[in-house]
Backbone as JSON, one array per atom type, in Angstrom:
{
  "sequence": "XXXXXXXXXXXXXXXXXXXXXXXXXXXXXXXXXXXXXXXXXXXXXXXXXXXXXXXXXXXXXXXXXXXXXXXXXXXXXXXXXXXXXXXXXXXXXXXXXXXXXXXXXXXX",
  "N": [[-34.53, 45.92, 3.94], [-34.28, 42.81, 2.23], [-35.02, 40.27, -0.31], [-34.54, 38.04, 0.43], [-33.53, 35.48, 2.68], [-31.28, 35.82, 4.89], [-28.64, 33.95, 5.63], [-28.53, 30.71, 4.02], [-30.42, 27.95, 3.57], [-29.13, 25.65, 4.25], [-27.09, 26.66, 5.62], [-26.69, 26.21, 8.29], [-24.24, 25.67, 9.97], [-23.66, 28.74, 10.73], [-23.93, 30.07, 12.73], [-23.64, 28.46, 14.97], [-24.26, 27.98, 17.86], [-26.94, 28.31, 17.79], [-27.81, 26.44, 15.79], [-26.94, 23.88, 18.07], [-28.77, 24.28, 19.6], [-31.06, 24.48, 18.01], [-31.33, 21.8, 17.4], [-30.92, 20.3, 19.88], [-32.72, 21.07, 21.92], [-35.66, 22.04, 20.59], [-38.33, 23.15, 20.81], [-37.61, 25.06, 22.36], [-36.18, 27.32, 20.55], [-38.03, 27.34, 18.61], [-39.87, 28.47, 19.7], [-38.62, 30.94, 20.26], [-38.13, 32.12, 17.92], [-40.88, 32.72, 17.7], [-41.94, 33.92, 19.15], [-40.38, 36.49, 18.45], [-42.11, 37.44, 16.39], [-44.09, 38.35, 17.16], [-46.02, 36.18, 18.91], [-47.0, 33.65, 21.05], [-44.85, 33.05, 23.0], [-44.81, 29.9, 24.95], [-46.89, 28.71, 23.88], [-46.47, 28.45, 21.16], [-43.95, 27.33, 21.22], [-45.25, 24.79, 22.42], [-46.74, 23.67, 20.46], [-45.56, 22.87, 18.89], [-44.36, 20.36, 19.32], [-46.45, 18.62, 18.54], [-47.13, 16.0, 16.06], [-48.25, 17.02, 12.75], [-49.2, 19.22, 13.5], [-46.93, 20.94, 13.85], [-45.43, 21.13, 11.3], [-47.51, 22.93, 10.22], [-47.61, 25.26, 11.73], [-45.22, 25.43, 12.01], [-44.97, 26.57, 9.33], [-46.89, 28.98, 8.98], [-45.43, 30.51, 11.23], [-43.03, 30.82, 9.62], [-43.85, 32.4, 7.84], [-44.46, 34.69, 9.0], [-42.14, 35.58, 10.0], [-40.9, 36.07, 7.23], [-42.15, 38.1, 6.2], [-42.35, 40.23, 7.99], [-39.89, 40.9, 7.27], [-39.31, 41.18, 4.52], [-39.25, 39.73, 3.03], [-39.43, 37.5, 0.1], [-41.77, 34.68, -1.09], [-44.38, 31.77, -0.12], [-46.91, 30.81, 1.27], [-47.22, 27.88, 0.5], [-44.7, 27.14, -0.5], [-43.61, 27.39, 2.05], [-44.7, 25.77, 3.61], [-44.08, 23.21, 2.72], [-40.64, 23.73, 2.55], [-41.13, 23.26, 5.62], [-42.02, 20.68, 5.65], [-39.99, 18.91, 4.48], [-37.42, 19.6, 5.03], [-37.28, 20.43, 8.37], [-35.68, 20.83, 10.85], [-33.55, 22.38, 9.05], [-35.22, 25.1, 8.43], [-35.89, 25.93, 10.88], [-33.61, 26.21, 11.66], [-32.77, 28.37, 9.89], [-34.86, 30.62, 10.28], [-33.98, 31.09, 12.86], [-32.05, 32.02, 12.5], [-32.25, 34.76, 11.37], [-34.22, 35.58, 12.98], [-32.67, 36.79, 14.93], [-31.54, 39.2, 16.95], [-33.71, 40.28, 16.54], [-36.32, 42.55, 18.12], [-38.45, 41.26, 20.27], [-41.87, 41.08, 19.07], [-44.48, 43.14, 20.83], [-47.27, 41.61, 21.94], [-51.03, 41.86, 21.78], [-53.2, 42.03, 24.24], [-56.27, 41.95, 25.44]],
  "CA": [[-35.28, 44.71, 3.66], [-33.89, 42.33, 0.94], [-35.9, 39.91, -0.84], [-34.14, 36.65, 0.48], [-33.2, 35.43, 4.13], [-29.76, 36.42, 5.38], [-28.72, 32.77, 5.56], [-29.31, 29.85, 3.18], [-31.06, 26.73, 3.87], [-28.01, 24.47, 4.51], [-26.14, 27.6, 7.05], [-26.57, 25.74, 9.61], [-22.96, 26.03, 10.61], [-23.49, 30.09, 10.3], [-24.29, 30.19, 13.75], [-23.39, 27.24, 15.83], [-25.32, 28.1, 19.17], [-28.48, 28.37, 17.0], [-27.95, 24.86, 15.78], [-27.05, 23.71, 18.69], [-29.6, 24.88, 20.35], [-32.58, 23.87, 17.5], [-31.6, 20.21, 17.33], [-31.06, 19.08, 21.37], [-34.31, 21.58, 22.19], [-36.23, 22.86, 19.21], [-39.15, 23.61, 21.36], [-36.88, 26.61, 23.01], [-35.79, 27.67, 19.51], [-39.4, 27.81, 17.5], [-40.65, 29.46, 20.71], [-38.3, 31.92, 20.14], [-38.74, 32.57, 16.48], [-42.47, 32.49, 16.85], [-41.75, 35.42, 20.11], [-39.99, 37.84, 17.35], [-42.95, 38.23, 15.3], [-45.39, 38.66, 18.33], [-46.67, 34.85, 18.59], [-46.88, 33.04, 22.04], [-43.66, 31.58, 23.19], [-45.13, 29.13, 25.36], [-47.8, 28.13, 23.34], [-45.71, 27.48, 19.91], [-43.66, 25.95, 21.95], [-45.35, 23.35, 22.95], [-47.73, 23.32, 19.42], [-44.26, 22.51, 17.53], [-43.98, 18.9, 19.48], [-47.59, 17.62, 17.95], [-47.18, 15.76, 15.36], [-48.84, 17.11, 11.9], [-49.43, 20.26, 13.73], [-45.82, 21.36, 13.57], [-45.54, 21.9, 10.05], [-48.43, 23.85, 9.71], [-47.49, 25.87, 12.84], [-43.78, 26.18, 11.18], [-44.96, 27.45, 8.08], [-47.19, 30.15, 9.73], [-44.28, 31.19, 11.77], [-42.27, 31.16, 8.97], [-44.57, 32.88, 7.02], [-44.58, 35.92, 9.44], [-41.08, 36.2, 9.79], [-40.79, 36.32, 5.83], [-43.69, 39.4, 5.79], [-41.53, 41.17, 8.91], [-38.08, 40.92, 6.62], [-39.77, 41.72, 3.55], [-38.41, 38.32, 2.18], [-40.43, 37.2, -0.77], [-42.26, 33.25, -0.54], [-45.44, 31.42, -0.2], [-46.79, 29.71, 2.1], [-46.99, 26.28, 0.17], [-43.06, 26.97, -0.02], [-42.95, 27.35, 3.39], [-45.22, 24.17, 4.03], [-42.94, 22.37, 1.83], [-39.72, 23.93, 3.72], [-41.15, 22.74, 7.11], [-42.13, 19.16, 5.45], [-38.87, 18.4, 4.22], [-36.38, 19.98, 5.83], [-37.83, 21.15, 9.5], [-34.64, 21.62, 11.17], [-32.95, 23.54, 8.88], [-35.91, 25.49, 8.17], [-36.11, 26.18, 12.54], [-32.22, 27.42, 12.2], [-32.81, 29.25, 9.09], [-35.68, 31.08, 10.63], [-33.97, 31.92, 14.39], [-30.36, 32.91, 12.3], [-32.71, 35.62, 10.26], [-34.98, 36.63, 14.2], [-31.91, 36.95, 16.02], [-31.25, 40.33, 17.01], [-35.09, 41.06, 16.29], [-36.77, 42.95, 19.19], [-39.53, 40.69, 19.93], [-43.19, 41.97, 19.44], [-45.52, 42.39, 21.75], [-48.35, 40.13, 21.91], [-51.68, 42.07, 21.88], [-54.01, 41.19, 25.14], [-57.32, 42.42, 25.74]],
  "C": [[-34.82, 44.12, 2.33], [-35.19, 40.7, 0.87], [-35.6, 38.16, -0.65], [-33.56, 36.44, 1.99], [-31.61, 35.39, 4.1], [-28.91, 34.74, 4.92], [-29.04, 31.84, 4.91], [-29.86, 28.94, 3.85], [-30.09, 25.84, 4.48], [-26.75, 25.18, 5.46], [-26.53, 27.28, 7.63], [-25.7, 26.07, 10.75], [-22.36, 28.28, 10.94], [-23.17, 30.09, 12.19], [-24.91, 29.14, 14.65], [-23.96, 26.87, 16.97], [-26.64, 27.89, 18.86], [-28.75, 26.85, 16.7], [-27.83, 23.76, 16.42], [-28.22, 23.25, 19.27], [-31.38, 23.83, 19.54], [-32.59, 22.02, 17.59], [-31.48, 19.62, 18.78], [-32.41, 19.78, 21.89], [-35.28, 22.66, 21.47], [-37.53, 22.87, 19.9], [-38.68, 25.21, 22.03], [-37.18, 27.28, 21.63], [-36.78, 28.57, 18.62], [-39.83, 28.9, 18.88], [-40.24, 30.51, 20.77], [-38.29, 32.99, 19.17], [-40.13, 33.22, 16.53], [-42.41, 34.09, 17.88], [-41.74, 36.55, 19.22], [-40.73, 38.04, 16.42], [-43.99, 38.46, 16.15], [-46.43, 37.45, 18.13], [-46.12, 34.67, 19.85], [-45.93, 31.92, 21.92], [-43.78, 30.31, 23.73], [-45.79, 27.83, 24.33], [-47.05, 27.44, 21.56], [-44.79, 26.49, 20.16], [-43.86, 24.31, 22.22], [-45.96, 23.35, 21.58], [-46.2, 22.31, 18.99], [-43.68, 21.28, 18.08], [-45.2, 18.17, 19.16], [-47.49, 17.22, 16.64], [-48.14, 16.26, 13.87], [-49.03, 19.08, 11.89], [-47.97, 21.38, 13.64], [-45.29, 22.21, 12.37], [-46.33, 23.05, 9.85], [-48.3, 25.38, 10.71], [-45.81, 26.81, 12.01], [-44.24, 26.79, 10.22], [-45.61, 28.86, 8.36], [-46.79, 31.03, 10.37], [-43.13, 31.59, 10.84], [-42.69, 32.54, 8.02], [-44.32, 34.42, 7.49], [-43.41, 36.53, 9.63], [-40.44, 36.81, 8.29], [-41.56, 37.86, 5.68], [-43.05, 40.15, 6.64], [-40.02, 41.56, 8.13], [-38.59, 41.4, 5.19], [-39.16, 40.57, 2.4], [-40.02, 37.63, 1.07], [-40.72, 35.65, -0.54], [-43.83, 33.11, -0.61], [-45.35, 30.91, 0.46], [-47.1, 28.32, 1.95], [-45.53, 26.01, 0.19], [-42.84, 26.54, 1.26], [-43.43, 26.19, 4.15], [-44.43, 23.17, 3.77], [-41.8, 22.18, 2.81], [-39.66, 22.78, 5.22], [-41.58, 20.67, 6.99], [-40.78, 18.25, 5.44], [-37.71, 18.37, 4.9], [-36.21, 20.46, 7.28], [-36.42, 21.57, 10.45], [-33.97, 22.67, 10.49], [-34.05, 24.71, 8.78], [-35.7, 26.78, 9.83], [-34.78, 27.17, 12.5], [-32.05, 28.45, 11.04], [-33.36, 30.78, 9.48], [-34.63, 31.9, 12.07], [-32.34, 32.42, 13.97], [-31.39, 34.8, 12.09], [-34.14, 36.69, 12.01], [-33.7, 37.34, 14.71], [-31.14, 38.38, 15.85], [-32.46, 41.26, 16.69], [-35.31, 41.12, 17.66], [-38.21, 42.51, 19.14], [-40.82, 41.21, 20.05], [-43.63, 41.98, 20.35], [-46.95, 42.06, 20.95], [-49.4, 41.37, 22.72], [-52.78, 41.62, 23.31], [-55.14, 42.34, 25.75], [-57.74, 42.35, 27.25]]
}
């Protein structure tokens, strides 16, 4: 566990399929991110095309992948992150899942 995500902010080009991938269907993408910390793929999925709700949804997702990697942050950073920059943020996030074995998802 290091204290910073594999990837910077602006590696985009790290992993070309990823970016691909987040900018023609960034509903796949977050849904997949949000999977590898044990978060409903469906359901972030679709949250992460409502306007306002996105951000707050990204940063929460971000948030948990940061706390699974042991990556240091806040989550006003990560509000910030998903304000400003939301794509790279999306391919930052699914460079730094990828190759995570996704949780499972608790169900009563």
């Amino acid at each position: 566990m290091s204290g910073e995500f594999q990837h910077g902010l602006c590696g985009c080009f790290d992993n070309f399929g990823i970016c691909i991938i987040s900018w023609f269907v960034p509903c796949y993408q977050f849904g997949k991110n949000a999977e590898a910390v044990g978060e409903s793929c469906l359901l972030c999925g679709l949250g992460i095309m409502l306007p306002v709700v996105d951000v707050f949804l990204g940063a929460i997702i971000r948030g948990k992948i940061r706390e699974s990697k042991g990556i240091q942050g806040s989550f006003i950073g990560d509000l910030l992150m998903w304000c400003c920059c939301p794509f790279c943020a999306l391919v930052q996030e699914g460079q730094e899942v990828q190759g995570m074995t996704p949780q499972s998802i608790a169900r009563q």
